[in-house]
Phi, psi and omega in degrees: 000131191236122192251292257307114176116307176291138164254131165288134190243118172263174179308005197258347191309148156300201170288159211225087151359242263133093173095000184281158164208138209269130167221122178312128170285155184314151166212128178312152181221111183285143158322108216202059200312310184329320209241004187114016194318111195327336187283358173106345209267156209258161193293150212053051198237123159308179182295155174211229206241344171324114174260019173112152171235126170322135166208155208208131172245177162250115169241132163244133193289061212280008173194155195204320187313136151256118169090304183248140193267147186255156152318331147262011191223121132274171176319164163306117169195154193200122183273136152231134176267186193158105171050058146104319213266185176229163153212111212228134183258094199082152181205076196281173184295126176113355205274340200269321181310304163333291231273314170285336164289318162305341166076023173266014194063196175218325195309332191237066161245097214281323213212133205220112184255145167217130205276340141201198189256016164307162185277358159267021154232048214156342171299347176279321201318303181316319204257336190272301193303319148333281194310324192279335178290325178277003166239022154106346173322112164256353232256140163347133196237164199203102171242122187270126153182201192275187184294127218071009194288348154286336178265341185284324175282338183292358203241024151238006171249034168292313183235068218226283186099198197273134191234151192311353203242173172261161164244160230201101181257115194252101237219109199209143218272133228301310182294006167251014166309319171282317183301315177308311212256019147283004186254344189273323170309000000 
């Protein structure tokens, strides 16, 4: 992973640049046998001595510009990571330039949520699904957005052409958009 640049911000952090990443502070996962405890104990398990297993996300605020992309501000789109995998919100122009300065790759990048369809949170899509193609992904990619959100990307991947992986489409009605993608948290 390549920082080289970026300043880190925790929750106490103020507002946040363009490309800066946001690293969550720990949050205890309680001891909880019934549901499976991260601690091994198996459901119906007595108590045991387990204080929580620690977990940590990552968000990089990889665009902040609105309508026009600036030389330090691309369009909105903003990555999060967590135990390896990515998820990225929105995907405005420039985002794929972002993604890569941070050195966080592409490849385990699983899910592309997009909240609605002007064009700075979507004009990325065609050059990022290329990039994601091009880093060896075959495995199924998953884009969320509101109801049409399959016909808007296949009419901006027209001359995106064939990519190694299937998109997988999830298509939900603008008002459970925000609850869908806090249940992915």
């Amino acid at each position: 992973m390549s920082d080289e640049g970026l300043t880190h911000y925790n929750n106490e952090g103020s507002e946040a640049p363009r490309g800066v990443v946001l690293t969550a502070l720990p949050s205890k996962q309680p001891h909880a046998p019934a549901l499976g405890c991260p601690c091994g104990a198996s459901k119906g398990g007595g108590e045991t001595n387990c204080k929580g297993r620690e977990k940590m996300f990552d968000i990089a605020l990889v665009g902040s510009g609105g309508m026009m992309p600036l030389h330090n501000r691309f369009l909105s789109s903003a990555l999060l990571r967590f135990e390896g995998r990515m998820l990225l919100i929105d995907c405005g122009e420039g985002a794929q330039v972002s993604i890569k300065q941070i050195g966080w790759g592409f490849k385990t990048i699983d899910c592309i949520c997009l909240t609605h369809f002007h064009a700075d949170h979507v004009t990325g899509l065609p050059g990022l699904l290329l990039s994601i193609g091009h880093s060896g992904r075959e495995e199924p990619l998953t884009i969320i957005g509101p109801i049409g959100v399959a016909h808007i990307v296949k009419s901006l991947c027209v001359v995106v052409g064939e990519l190694p992986f299937d998109i997988e489409f999830v298509e939900i009605p603008k008002e459970g958009l925000a609850c869908f993608l806090v249940s992915l948290l």
